[in-house]
C-alpha positions as CSV (number, residue, x, y, z in Angstrom):
1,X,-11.3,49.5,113.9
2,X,-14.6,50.5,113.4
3,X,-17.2,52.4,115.6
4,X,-20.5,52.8,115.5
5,X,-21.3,56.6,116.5
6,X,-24.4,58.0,118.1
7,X,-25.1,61.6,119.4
8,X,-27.6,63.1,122.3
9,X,-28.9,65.9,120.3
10,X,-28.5,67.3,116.8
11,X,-25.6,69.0,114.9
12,X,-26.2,70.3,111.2
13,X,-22.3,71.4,109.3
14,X,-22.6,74.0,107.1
15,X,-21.9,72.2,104.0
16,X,-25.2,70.0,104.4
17,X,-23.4,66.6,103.7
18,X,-20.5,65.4,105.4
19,X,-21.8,64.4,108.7
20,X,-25.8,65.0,109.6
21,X,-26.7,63.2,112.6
22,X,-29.9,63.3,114.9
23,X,-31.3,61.3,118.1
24,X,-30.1,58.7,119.9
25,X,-29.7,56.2,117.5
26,X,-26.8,54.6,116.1
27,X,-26.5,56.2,111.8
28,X,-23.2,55.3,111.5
29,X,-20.6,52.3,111.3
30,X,-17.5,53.2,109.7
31,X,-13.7,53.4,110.0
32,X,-12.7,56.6,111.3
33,X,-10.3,57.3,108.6
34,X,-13.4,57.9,106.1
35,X,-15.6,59.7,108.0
36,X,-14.7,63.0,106.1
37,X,-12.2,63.9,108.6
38,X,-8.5,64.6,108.8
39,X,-6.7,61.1,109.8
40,X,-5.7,60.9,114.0
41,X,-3.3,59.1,115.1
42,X,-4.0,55.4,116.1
43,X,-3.6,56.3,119.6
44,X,-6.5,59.0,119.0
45,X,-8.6,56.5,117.0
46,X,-9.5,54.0,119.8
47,X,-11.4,56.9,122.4
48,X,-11.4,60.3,121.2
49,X,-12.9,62.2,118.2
50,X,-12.0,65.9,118.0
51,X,-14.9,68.3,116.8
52,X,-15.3,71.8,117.8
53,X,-18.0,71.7,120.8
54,X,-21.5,73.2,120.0
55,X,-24.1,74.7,123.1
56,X,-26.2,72.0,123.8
57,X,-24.5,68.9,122.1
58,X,-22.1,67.3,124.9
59,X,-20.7,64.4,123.8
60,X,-20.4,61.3,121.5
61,X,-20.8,57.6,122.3
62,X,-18.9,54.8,120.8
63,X,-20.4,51.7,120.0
64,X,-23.0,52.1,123.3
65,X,-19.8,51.5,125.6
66,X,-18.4,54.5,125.7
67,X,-19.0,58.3,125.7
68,X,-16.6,60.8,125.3
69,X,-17.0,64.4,125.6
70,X,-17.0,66.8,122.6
71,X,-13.1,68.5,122.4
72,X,-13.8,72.8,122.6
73,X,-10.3,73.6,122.3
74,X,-9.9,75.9,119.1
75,X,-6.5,74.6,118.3
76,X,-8.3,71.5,117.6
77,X,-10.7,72.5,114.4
78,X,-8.0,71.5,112.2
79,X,-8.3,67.9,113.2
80,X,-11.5,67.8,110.9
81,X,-12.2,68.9,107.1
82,X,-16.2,70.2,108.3
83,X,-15.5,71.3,111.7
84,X,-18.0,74.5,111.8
85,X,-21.1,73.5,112.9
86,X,-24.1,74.9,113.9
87,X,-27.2,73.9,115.2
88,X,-30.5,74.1,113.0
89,X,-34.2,74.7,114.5
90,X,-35.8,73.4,111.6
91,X,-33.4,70.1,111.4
92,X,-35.8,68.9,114.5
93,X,-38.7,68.4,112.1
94,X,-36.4,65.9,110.4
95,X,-34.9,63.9,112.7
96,X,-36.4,60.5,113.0
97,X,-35.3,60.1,109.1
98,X,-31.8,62.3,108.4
99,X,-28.6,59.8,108.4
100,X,-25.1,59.5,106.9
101,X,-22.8,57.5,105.6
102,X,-19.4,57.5,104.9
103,X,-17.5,59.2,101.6
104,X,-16.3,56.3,99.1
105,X,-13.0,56.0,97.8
106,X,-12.2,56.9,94.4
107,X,-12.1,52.9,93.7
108,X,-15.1,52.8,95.2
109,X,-17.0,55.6,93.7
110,X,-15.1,55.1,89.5
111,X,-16.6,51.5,89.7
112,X,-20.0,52.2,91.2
113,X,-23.2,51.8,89.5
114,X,-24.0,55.4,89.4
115,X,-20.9,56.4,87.7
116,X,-22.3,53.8,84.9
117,X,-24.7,55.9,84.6
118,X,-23.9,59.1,84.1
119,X,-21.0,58.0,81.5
120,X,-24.2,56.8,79.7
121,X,-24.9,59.9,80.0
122,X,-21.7,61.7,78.8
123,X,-22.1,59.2,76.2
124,X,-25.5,60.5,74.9
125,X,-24.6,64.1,75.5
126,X,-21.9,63.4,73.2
127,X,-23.9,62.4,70.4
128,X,-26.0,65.1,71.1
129,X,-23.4,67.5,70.3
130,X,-22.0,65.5,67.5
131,X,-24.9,65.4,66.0
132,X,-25.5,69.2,66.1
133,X,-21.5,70.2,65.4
134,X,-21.8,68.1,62.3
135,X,-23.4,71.3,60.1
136,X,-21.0,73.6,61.7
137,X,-18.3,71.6,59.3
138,X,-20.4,70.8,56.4
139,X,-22.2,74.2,56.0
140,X,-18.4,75.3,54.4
141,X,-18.6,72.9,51.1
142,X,-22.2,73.5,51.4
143,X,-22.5,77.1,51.4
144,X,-19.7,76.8,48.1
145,X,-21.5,74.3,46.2
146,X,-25.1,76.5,46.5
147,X,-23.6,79.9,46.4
148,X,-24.9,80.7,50.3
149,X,-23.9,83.8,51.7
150,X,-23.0,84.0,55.1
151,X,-26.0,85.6,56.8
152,X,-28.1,82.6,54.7
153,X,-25.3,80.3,56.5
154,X,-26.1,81.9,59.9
155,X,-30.0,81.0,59.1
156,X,-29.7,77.1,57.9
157,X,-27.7,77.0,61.0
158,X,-29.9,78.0,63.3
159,X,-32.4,75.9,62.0
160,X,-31.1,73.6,65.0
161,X,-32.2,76.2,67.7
162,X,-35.7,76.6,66.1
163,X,-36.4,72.9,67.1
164,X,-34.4,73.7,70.8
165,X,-36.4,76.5,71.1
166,X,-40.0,74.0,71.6
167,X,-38.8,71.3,73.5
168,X,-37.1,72.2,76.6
169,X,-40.5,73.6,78.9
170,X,-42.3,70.4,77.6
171,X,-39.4,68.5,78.0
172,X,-38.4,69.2,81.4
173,X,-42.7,68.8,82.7
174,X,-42.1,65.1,80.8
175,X,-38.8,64.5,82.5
176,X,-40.0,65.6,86.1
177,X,-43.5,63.5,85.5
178,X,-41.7,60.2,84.1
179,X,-38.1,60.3,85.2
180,X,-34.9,60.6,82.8
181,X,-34.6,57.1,81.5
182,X,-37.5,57.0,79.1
183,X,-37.9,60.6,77.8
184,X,-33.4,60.3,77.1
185,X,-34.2,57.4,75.0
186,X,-37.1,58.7,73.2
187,X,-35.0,61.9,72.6
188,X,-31.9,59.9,71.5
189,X,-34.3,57.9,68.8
190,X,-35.3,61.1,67.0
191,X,-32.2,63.3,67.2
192,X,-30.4,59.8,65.5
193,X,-33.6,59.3,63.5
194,X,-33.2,63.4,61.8
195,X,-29.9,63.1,61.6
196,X,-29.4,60.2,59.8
197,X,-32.1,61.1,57.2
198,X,-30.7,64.6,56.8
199,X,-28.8,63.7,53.7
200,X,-31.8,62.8,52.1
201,X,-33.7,65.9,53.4
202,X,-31.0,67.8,52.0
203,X,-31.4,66.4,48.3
204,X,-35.0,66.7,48.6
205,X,-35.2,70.5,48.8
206,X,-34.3,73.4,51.2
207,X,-37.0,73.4,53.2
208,X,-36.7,69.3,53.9
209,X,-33.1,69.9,55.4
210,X,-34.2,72.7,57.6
211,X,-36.8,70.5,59.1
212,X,-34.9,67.6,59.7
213,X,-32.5,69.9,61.7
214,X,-35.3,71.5,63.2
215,X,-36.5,68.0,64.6
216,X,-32.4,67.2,65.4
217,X,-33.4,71.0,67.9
218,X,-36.5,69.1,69.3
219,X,-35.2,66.0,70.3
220,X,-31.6,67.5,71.9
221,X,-34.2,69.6,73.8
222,X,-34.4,67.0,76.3
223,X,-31.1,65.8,76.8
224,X,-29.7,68.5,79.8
225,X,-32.6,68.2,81.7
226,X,-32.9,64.3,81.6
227,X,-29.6,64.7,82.7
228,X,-29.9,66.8,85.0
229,X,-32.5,64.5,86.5
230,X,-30.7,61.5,86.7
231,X,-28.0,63.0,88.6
232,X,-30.1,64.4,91.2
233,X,-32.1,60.5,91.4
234,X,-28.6,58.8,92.0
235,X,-26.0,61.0,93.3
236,X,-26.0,62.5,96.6
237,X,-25.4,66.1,96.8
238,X,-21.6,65.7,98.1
239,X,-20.9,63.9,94.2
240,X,-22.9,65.6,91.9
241,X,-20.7,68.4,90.8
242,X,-18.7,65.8,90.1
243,X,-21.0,63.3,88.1
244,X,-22.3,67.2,86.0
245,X,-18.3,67.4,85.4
246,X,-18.4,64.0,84.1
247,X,-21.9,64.2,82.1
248,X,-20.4,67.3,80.3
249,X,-17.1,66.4,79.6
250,X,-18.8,64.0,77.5
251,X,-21.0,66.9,76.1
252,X,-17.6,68.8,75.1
253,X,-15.6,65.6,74.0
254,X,-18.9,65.6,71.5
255,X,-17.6,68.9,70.0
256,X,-14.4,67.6,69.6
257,X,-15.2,64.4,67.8
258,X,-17.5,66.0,65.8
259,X,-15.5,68.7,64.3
260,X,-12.6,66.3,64.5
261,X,-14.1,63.0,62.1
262,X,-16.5,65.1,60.1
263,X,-13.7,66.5,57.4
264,X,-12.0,62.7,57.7
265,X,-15.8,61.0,57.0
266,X,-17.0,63.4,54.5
267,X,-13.5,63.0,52.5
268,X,-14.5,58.9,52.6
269,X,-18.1,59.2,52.1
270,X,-19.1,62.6,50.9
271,X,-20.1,65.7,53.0
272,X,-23.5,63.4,54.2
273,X,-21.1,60.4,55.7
274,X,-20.9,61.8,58.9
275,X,-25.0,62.2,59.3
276,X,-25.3,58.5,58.6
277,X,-22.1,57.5,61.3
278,X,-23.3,59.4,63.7
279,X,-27.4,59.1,63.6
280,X,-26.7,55.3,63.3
281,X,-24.7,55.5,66.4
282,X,-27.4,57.4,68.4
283,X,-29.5,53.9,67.7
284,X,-26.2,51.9,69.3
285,X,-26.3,53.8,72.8
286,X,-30.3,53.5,73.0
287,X,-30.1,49.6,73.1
288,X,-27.1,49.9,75.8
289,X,-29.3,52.4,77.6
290,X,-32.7,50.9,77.8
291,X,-30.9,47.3,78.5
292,X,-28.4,48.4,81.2
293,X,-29.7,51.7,83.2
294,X,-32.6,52.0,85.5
295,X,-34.0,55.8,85.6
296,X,-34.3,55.1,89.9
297,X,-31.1,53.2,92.1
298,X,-33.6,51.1,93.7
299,X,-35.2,49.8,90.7
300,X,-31.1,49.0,89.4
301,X,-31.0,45.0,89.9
302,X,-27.0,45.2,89.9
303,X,-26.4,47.7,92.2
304,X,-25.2,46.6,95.5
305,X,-26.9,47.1,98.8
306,X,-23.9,49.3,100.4
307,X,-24.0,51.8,97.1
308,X,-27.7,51.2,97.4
309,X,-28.0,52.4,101.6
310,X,-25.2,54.7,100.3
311,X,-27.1,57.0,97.7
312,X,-30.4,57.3,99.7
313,X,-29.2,58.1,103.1
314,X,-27.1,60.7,102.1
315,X,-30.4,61.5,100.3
316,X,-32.6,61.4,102.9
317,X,-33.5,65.1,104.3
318,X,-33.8,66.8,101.2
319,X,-35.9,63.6,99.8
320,X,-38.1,63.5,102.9
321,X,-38.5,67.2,102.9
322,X,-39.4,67.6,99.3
323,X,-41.9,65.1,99.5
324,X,-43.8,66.6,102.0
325,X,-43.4,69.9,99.9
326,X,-43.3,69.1,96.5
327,X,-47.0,69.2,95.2
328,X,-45.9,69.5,91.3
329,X,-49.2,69.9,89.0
330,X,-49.4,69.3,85.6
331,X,-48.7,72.9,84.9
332,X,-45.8,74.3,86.8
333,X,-46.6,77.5,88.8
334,X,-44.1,79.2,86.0
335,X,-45.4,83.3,87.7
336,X,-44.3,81.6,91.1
337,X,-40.7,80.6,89.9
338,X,-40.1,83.6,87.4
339,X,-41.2,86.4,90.6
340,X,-37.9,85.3,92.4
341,X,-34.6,87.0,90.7
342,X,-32.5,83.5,91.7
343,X,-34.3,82.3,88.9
344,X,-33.4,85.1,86.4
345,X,-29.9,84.8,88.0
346,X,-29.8,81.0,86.2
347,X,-31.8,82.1,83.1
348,X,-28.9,84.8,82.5
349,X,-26.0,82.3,83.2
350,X,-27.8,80.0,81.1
351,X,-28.8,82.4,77.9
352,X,-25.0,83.8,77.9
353,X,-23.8,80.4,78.4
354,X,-26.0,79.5,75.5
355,X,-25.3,82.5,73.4
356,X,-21.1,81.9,73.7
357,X,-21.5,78.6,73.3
358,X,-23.5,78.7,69.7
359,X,-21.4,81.7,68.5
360,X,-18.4,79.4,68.9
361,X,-19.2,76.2,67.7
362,X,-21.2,77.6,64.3
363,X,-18.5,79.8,63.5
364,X,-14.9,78.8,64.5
365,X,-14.7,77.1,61.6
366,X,-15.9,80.0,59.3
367,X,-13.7,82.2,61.5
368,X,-10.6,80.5,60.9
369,X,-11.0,79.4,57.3
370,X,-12.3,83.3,56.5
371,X,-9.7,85.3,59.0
372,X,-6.3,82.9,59.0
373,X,-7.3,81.4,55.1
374,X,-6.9,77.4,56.6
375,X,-8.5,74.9,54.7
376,X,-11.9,72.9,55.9
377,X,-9.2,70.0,57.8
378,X,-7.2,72.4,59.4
379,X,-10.1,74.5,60.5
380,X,-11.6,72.0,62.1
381,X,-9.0,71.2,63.9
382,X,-8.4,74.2,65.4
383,X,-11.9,74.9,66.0
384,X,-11.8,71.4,68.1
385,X,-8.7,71.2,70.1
386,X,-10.5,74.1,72.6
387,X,-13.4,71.6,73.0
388,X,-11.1,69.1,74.4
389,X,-9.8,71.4,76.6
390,X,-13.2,71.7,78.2
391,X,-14.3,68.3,78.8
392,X,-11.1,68.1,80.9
393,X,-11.4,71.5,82.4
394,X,-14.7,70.6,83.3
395,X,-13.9,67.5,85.6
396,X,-11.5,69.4,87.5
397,X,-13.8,72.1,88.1
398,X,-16.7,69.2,89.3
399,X,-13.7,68.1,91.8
400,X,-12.8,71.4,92.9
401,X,-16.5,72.4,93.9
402,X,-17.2,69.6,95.4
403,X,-14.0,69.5,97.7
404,X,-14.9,73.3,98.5
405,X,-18.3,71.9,99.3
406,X,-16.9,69.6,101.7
407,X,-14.4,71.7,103.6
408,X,-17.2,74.1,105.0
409,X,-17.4,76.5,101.9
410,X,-21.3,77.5,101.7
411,X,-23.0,76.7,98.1
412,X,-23.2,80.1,97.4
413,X,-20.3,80.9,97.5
414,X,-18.5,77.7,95.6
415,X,-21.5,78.0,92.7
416,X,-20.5,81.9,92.4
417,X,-17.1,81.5,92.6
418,X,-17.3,78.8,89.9
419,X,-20.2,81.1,87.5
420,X,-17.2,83.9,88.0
421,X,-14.4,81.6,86.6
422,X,-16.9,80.9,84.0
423,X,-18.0,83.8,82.5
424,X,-15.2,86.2,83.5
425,X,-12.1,84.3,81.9
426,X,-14.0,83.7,78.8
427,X,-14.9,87.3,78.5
428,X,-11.0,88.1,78.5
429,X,-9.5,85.3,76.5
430,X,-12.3,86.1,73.8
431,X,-10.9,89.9,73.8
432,X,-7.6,88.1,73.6
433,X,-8.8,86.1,70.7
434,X,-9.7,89.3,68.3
435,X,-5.6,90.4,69.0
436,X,-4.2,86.9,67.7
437,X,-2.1,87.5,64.2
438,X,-1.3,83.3,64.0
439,X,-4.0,80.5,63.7
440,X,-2.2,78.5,66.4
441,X,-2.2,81.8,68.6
442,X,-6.2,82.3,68.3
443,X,-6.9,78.4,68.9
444,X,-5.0,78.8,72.2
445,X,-6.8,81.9,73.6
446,X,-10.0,80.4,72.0
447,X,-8.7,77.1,74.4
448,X,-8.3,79.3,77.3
449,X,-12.0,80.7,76.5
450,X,-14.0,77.6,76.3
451,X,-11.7,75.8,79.1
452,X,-12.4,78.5,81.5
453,X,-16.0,78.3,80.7
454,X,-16.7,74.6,81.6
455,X,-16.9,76.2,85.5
456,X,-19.9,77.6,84.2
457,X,-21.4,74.2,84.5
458,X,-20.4,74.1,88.3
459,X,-22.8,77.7,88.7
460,X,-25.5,78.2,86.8
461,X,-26.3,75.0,85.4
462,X,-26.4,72.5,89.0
463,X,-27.3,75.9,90.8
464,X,-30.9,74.8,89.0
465,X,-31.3,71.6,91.5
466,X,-30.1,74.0,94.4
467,X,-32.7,76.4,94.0
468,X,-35.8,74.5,93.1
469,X,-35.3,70.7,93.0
470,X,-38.9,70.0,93.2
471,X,-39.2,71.9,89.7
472,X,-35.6,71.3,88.2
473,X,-36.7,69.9,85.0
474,X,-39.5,72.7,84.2
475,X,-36.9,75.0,85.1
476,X,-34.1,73.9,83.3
477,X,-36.5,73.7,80.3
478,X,-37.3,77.4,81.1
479,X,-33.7,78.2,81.0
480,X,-32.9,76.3,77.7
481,X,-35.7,78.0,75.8
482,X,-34.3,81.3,77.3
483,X,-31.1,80.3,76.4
484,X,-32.2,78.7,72.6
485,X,-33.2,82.4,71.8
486,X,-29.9,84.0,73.1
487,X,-28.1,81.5,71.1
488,X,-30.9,82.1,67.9
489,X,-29.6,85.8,68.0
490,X,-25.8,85.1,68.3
491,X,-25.8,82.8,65.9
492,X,-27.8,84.4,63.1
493,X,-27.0,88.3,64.1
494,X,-23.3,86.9,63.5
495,X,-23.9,86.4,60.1
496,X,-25.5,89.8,59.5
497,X,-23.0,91.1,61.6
498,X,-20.0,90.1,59.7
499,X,-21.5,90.9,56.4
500,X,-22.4,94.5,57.2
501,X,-19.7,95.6,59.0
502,X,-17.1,93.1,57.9
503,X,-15.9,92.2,61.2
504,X,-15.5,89.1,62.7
505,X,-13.3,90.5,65.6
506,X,-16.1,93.0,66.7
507,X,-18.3,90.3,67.1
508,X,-16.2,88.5,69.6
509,X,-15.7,91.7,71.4
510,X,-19.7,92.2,71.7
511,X,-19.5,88.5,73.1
512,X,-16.9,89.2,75.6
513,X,-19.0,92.0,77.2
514,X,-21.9,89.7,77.6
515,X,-20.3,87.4,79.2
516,X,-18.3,90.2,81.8
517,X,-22.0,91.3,82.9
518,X,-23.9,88.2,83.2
519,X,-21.1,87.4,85.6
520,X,-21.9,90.1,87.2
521,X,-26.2,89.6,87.1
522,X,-25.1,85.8,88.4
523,X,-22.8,86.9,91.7
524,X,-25.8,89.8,92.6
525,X,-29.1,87.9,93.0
526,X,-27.5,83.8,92.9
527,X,-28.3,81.6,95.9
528,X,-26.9,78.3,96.9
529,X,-29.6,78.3,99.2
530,X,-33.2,76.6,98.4
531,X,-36.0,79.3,97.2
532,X,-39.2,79.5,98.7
533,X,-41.9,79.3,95.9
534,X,-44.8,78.5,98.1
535,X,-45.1,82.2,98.5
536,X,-45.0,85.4,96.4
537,X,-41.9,88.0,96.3
């Protein structure tokens, strides 16, 4: 049976999306069973709807026939997932345009248009990290056949992050002035573009191939925070830790396949094959993406009108309320946005994030060929099984947030229990890491490492739309450039590091303790809560 449900006054649950409801009107027409709440009994379903009584808020009315008054027993919260609920004086400036809908199914929501478009998306990020893993492999044969030493490696490897060190701010403003579609397939073009034409750079001279990986930095500059936008435009904040899970478990699987096929192509076509595969397949997804995404739902001409209503009423507050706020200039008000220490909370998680992240994927394969004497193959292999591990980590962290979310755990708390999952178990499992004798012992802490860290994802990284959603994409670019020079410092003071004091395992140590006290930065000064920017600290 379905009812249509309409309530006297105002009720606002803690966890800002399973049920918002306002006026008199009727927002809702749904079967019980999916309104977010424990099931009732059929003999419950036909008159009564248990929620815990609130001052002020009587009763609810079915269909206009009707009304039934609120249940205050205390026995009774359990009846319903979101049962703590508070009124909210500032809710009243809202009202005429706040509704809800009901959750989706999992049939509903794995077949929806908006999960075809953030596997676009885990498609592109991907590539993205394809693309930039590739050098991690070939920099071994390279670095033999030119006589490199490893702190030259370290530099011709961070000739990436020079490139992702320029694009991010600019990237972001372009992304929050004209929307992800565009500015991810104009990034997509050149990353493929530069890395296709890297083996030819590469014969050319020195200074050729650090370019073209210097542009492959500029375009992938782009990439998270198109993302990022695209998931706040068609997801409603009850499913987007879920679609981030889903974007980067793409980004991870990238890794994966990239140190995974690279030895196999290079041993077919010579240590440029994988360049050409992979920038040519860059090419590939932009055709898919132009052709069958939208960068809005309601400019989508497949998407149907339920999914449609869906998406923006679930939307609704936080779009009406940041369009009455959001008065984004062509410069971003960056001394506004860095006087407030949630932001430096995100630009830590995101530099350490950054700075693990690099360390790892330039120099697993080094580490286990140099430490554990594996050939190029076998290296990689270890080097990639951890990567898998996280793109599947990751999803289950996007669930687990996200069903936290909806049983009454505040933001805060879910993003900073997630950031401490993140950070903290990495920081451990690396120590654990520099104890391992065996090569199959040190890729299974270094598995427990990078899984663990994909909960990073579910803290810092959407914590960025929490905070400041009118100025995500400037400030996720602020955070990537923060983050490119973390990672420019790991990654080339490895090198040096290694070759002065000949120790890999000291290294990883360093990078353990990093990660134990940005965990600690994040769960000090973190909100889940949106910041105020209109005013100075």
């Amino acid at each position: 049976m379905c009812y249509s449900l309409s309530l006297q006054s105002s009720i606002d649950f803690h966890n800002r999306n399973a049920l918002k409801i306002h006026g008199d009107r009727t927002i809702l027409t749904s079967s019980l069973a999916k309104l977010g709440f424990s099931a009732l009994p059929e003999r419950y379903r036909r008159g009564r709807l248990f929620l815990c009584r609130e001052r002020g808020l009587g009763s609810l009315r079915f269909g206009g026939h009707s009304t039934v008054d609120l249940c205050g027993i205390p026995r009774h919260r359990r009846r319903v997932h979101c049962s703590d609920a508070r009124r909210t004086p500032d809710d009243r400036h809202d009202a005429a345009e706040v509704t809800a809908t009901a959750q989706p199914d999992f049939s509903e929501f794995i077949t929806s248009e908006r999960v075809k478009v953030v596997a676009m998306l885990a498609l592109a990020l991907a590539l993205c990290n394809a693309d930039r893993v590739v050098m991690s492999v070939a920099i071994v044969p390279l670095s033999l056949s030119r006589g490199w030493s490893k702190s030259f490696s370290g530099i011709v490897q961070s000739s990436f992050l020079w490139g992702y060190l320029i694009s991010p701010i600019a990237g972001g403003t372009l992304v929050d002035r004209y929307g992800g579609k565009v500015v991810m397939a104009w990034g997509v073009a050149l990353w493929s573009l530069a890395t296709f034409l890297t083996p030819w750079a590469a014969d050319t001279s020195l200074w050729a191939l650090l370019a073209a990986r210097a542009m492959v930095g500029v375009a992938e500059g782009v990439a998270l925070p198109c993302m990022n936008n695209m998931v706040a435009r068609w997801f409603p904040p009850t499913e987007r830790s879920r679609a981030v899970g889903i974007a980067m478990a793409g980004f991870q699987l990238g890794n994966a396949v990239g140190l995974l096929l690279s030895p196999i192509l290079m041993s077919q076509g010579g240590i440029y094959g994988p360049f050409v595969i992979f920038g040519l397949s860059g090419f590939l997804w932009m055709l898919v993406w132009l052709s069958a995404t939208s960068s809005a739902p309601d400019r989508h001409p497949q998407i149907t009108k339920s999914e449609l209503e869906y998406i923006y009423q679930n939307k609704q507050q936080a779009s009406t309320r940041e369009s009455r706020r959001n008065n984004t200039s062509v410069i971003p008000p960056f001394r506004r946005l860095l006087s407030k220490m949630p932001t430096w909370a995100v630009i830590v998680g995101n530099s350490m994030h950054s700075w693990g992240f690099f360390v790892l994927l330039s120099w697993m394969p080094i580490y286990f060929n140099s430490i554990y004497h594996v050939n190029l193959k076998q290296a990689a292999w270890f080097s990639a099984v951890p990567w898998s591990m996280m793109a599947f980590t990751g999803y289950i962290a996007g669930f687990w947030s996200d069903l936290l979310i909806r049983r009454g755990t505040s933001i805060t708390m879910t993003r900073k229990l997630m950031q401490s999952i993140g950070f903290i178990g990495p920081g451990i499992a690396l120590i654990g890491l520099t104890t391992a004798k065996r090569p199959l012992v040190a890729s299974a802490w270094l598995s427990l490492a990078v899984g663990l860290k994909s909960f990073s994802h579910l803290g810092f990284l959407i914590n960025l739309q929490e905070i400041a959603p009118e100025y995500s994409g400037v400030l996720h670019g602020m955070c990537l450039t923060a983050g490119t020079l973390a990672a420019i410092v790991g990654t080339v003071g490895a090198g040096f590091f290694v070759e002065l004091l000949g120790s890999f395992q000291g290294f990883i140590l360093l990078t353990a303790i990093l990660y134990l006290l940005s965990a600690l930065f994040f769960n000090i000064y973190s909100t889940g809560e949106r910041v105020d920017f209109d005013t100075p600290a």
